[in-house]
Structures are given as C-alpha cells and as structure tokens.
C-alpha positions in Angstrom: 53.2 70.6 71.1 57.4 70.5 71.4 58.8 73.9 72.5 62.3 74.5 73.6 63.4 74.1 77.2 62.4 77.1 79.6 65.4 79.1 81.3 64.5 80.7 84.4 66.5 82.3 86.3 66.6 84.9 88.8 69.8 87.2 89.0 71.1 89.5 92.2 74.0 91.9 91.8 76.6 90.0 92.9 75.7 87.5 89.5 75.8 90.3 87.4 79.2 91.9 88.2 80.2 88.2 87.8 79.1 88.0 84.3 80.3 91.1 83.2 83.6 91.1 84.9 84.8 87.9 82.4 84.6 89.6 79.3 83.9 88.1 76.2 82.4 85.1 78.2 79.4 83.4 77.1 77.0 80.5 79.0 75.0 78.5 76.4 72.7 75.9 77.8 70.8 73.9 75.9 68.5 71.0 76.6 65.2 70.4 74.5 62.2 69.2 76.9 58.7 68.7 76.4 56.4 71.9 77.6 52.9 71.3 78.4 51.7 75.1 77.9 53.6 78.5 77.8 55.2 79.7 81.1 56.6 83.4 81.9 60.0 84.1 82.3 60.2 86.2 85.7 64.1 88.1 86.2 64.2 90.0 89.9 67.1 92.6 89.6 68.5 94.9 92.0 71.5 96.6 91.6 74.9 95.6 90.4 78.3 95.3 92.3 79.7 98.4 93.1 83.3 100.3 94.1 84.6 100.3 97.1 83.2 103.0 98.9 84.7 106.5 99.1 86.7 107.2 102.1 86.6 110.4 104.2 89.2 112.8 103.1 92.6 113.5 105.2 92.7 116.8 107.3 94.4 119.9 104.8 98.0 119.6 105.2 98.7 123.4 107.0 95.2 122.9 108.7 94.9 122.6 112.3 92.5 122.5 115.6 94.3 124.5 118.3 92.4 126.9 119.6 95.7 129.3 117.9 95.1 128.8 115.2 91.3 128.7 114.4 91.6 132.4 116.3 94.1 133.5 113.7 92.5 131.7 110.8 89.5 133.6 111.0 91.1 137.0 111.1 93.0 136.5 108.2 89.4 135.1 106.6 88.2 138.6 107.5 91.2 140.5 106.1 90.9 138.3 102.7 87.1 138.8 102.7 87.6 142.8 103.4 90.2 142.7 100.3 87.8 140.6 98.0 84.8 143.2 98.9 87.2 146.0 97.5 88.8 144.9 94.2 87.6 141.2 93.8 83.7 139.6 93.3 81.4 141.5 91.2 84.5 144.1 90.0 85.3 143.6 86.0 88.4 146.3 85.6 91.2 144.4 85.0 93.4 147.0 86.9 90.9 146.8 90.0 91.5 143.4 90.4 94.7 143.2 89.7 95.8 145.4 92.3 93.7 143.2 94.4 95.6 140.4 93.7 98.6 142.1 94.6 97.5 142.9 97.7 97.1 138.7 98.7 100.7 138.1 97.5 101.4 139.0 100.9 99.4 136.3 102.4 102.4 133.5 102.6 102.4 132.0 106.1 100.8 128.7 106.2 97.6 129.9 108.7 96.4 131.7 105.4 96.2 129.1 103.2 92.7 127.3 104.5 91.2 131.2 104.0 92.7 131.9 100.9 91.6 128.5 99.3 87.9 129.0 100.9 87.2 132.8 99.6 89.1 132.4 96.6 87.5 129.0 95.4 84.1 130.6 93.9 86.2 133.8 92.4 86.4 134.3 88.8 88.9 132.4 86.6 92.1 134.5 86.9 91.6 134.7 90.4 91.4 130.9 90.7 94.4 131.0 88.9 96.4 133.5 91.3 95.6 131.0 93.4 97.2 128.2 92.3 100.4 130.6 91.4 100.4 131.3 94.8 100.7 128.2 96.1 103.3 126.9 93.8 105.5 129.8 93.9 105.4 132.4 97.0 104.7 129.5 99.8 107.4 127.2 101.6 107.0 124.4 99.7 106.9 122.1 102.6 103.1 123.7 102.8 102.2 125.3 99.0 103.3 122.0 96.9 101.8 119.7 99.4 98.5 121.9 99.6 98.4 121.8 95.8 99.0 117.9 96.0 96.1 118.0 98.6 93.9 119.5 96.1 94.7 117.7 93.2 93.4 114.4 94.7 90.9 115.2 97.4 88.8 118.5 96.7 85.6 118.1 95.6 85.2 120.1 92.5 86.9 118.9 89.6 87.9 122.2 88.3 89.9 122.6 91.4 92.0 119.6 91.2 92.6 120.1 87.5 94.2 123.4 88.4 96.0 122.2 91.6 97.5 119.3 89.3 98.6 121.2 86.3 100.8 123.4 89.0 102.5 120.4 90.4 106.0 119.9 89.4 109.4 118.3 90.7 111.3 118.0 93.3 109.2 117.1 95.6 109.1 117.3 99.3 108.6 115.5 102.1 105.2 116.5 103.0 104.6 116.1 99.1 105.4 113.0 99.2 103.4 111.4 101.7 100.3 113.0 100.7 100.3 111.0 97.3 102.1 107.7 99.0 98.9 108.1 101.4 96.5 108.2 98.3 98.0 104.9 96.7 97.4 103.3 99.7 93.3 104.1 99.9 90.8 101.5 98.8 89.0 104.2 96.7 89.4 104.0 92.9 89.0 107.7 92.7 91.6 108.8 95.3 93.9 105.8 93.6 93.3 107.7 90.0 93.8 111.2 91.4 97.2 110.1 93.5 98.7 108.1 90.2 97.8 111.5 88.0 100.0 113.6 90.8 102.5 111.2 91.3 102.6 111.1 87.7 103.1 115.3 87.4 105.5 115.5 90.4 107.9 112.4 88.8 107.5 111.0 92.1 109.6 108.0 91.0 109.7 107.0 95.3 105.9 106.2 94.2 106.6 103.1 91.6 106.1 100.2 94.5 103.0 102.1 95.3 101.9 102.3 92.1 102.5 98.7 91.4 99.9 97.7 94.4 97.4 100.4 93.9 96.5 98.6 90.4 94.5 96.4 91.7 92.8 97.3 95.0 91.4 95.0 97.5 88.8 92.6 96.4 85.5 93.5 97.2 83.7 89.7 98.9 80.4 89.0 99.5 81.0 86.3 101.8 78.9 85.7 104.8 75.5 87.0 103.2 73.5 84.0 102.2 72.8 83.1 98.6 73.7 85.9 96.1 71.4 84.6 93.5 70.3 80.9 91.2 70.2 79.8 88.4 67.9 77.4 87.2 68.1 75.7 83.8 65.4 72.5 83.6 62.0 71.5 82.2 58.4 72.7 83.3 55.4 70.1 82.9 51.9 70.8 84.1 49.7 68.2 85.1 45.8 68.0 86.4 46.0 67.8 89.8 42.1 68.5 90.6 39.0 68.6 88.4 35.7 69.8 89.3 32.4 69.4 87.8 30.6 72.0 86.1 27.1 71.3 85.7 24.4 72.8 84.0 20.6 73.0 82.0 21.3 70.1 79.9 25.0 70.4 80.3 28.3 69.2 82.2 31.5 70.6 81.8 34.9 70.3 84.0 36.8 72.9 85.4 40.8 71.7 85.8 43.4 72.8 88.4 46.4 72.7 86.6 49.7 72.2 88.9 53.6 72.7 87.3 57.0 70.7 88.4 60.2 71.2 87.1 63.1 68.8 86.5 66.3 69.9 85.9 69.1 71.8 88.1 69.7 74.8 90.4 73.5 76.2 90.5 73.3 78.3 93.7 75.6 81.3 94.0 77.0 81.4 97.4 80.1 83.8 97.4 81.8 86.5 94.7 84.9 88.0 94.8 85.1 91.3 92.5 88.4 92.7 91.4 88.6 96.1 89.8 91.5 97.0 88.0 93.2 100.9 88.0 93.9 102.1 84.8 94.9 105.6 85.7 97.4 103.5 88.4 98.8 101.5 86.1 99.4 104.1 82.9 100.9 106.3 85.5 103.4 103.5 86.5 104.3 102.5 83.2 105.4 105.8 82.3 107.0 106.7 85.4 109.1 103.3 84.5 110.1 104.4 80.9 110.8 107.9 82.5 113.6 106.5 84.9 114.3 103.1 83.9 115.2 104.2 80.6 112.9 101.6 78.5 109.3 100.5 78.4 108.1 97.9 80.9 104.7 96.7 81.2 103.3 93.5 82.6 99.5 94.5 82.4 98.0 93.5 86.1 100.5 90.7 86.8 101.2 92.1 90.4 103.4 89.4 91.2 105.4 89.9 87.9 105.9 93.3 88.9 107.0 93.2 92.0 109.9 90.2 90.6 110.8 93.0 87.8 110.8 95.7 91.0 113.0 93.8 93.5 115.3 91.7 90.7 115.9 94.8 88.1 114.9 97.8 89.3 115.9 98.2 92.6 119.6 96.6 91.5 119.8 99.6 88.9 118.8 102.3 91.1 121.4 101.2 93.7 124.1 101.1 91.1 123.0 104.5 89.9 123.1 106.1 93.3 126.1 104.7 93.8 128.0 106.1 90.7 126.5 109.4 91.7 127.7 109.9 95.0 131.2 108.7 93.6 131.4 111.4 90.8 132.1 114.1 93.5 135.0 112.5 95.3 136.1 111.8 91.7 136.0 115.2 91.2 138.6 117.2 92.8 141.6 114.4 91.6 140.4 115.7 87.8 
C-alpha cells in the first residue's frame, strides 16, 4: 500500500529559535516514497533559545563600603525606623502620618538615602510617593535624580521603577547621565528597555548613539557545542531480515524479524546565531530624534543606516546649532 513519505525529525532549541526567528517562513518538503508499514513520528524537545542572561546590578549611586559610612548609615536606619514606629506602618490618620512625613524632609544628605529607600519601600502608597518627591526635589541632584534614575532601571519591583521613572525629568546631570549611558551599554534586554524608557523621560538627547547600538544587542552563538539538532527528510522500507519456524500439532507457522533502512538526507545543524531586536530602544530613539532633530527619522534596525544618518546629518546639525547659540550672546550686547 502507497503512503506518503515519512518526516522525521528531531528538533533542539537552537532549531527552534531559528524557525521562529524568520517570520512568516515556511519549509515544505515533499517527496512520495513507498512505506512498507506505519512508523512513529518521535520529536525530542528541550527548551528554546533564550535572552541574554540578566546581569548583576551596579552598586546604588550614594552607596558606599567605608567603614564611615556603613556606621552612619545604620544610625540614620534607626532614626527613620524610630520615626516610622511613631506616625508611619499600621497608623491610618491622615494627620499622624503626615506629620511623620514632615519629619523625614529633613533627611537630605546622601548617607540617608539607602535607609530611606529600604524602610520606606514596603510603606503605604503616599508614603511611597513622599519618597520619590523627596528624591526629586529636596536632594542635590547630583545624588536624588541619579538615585531615581538608579531605580527606574535596576530595582526589582516594578512598582518601584514605575514611580522612580514618572519623577524623572530634565536637565540632567552628570551622574544622571552615566547611569542610563551605563544601561544602554548592558547585554540585558531588560536593563536595555528600562534605560531607553529613562533616557526617554530625562530627554537625554547625549543618549541617541547609545540608543542606536542598544537596538540590537549582541548576538547570542552557539558555536563550539556540537550538533544543535537534524533534520531528516527520506523514505523508511522494512525488510525480513530473519525468519524463524513455528511449529506445532499438525501445524507450521513463521515468525518474521522485521528490520527498517531509510534513504533519503540528514541536514545537520552545527551553529545558530540569534539576534533579538529592542523595541523599547528603538521607539525611545525615534522619538528622542523627532524631539530634537525637528522631523521624524526611522530606519527600523538598519544599524549601519543609522549610524550614516548620525555621523552625516545629525552630528553636522547639532554643531551648527551650538554654534549659533553660543554666538547669540556676543551678538547681544552690540543690539
């Protein structure tokens, strides 16, 4: 009896991510062959291609190891904690903890803000909220802004760095700045998303040839690690390779040994390289563009393109605009 041509195949991870990385793709194979009996279809699959990995987070920007400053950290903890006890936690009267908040406005040197963000992290909403005010408002911003950038891409909890980004606004400064120039430089997607959204709120225009790299990360290979997986696409046939005799009252019978070969071909995969693109990099770039370049630009993931726009357009109009603006104010006085 005709059947159509068996395709086995055995897929490992690497395959996988391969397929479903070219969209809209489709392998049709097709190759009628003569089957001698029905054979299973056996798939092995272990996991698919991941990430990149998540990287350890940078140290807080006012935190520090001298022996100093862990001595006065932890009695300003104590203070905070003492202050918390008396107006804060469990209390519900809006005056009550008002007036505790009051009391931590006077909490500004930097050696307070690593206590302030621990005790003050599982507190109620409004106090969460103080929190952020704080930051953005009564602190040097050399150390408030860039804590605030610090938790808008690295804390843990997502309710954290959703408050810590909706306080961060321009200018910027210099500590500011590096913290998110650090994050567009990480292989992690997350970190990647979490520095474009803050370079995105800060107007951090200093970020655009950062941004233009951190849409697409580092290739993630598999080099080096033996075959990733086959595919085989070909005919089965069974034949008799040994018969025995079955004999009984008045009877003989046979029992076969059936044996199977297969004719057809293997495509062994050897290497992958997986790309993954940065959305959240590359919206945050192309508005950052329209922002200060004064009209849309966008060439998708061409990295190369954008770095010819970057060095050929942009960079000659933000010369030429730094250039009129430092000439308006000796212009000024012959007015």
């Amino acid at each position: 009896m005709t059947k159509p041509a068996l395709l086995y195949a055995v897929l490992a991870p690497a395959a996988l991510g391969l397929m479903a990385a070219s969209a809209g793709a489709q392998i049709v194979i097709s190759q009628p062959a003569e089957i001698q009996r029905p054979v299973v279809e056996t798939f092995r699959i272990r996991t698919t291609v991941s990430a990149p990995a998540s990287i350890a987070a940078p140290a807080m920007p006012t935190q520090q190891s001298t022996r100093g400053y862990i001595i006065a950290r932890r009695g300003i903890e104590k203070d905070i904690r003492k202050i918390k006890g008396q107006y804060l936690g469990s209390k519900e009267f809006p005056p009550t903890r008002a007036r505790g908040l009051k009391e931590l406005e006077s909490f500004t040197d930097p050696v307070a803000v690593e206590p302030l963000i621990t005790v003050l992290r599982k507190e109620k909403e409004d106090a969460r909220q103080w929190l952020f005010e704080h930051l953005a408002e009564r602190l040097d911003p050399e150390y408030g802004q860039a804590t605030l950038a610090w938790l808008a891409i690295y804390d843990e909890e997502k309710s954290m760095r959703d408050g810590a980004l909706a306080k961060l606004q321009a200018p910027t400064s210099r500590a500011t700045r590096r913290i998110v120039e650090r994050a567009l430089q990480t292989p992690d997607l997350d970190i990647i998303s979490a520095g474009a959204g803050a370079a995105g709120a800060l107007h951090l225009v200093e970020a655009i040839p950062h941004l233009i790299v951190a849409q697409q990360p580092r290739a993630t290979s598999t080099s080096g690690q033996g075959d990733l997986a086959y595919i085989q696409v070909g005919t089965q046939r069974y034949l008799v390779t040994d018969l025995q005799p079955v004999v009984g009252d008045n009877s003989v019978g046979f029992d076969p040994t059936l044996s199977a070969f297969t004719d057809g071909t293997v495509v062994r995969i050897i290497d992958a390289i997986v790309e993954f693109n940065n959305l959240d990099a590359h919206n945050a770039l192309v508005n950052l563009v329209k922002e200060d370049f004064g009209q849309p630009v966008d060439f998708g993931f061409d990295i190369p393109r954008w770095k010819q726009w970057y060095e050929e357009e942009y960079l000659p109009f933000a010369q030429a605009r730094a250039a009129k603006q430092a000439a308006q104010p000796a212009a000024a006085p012959g007015n």
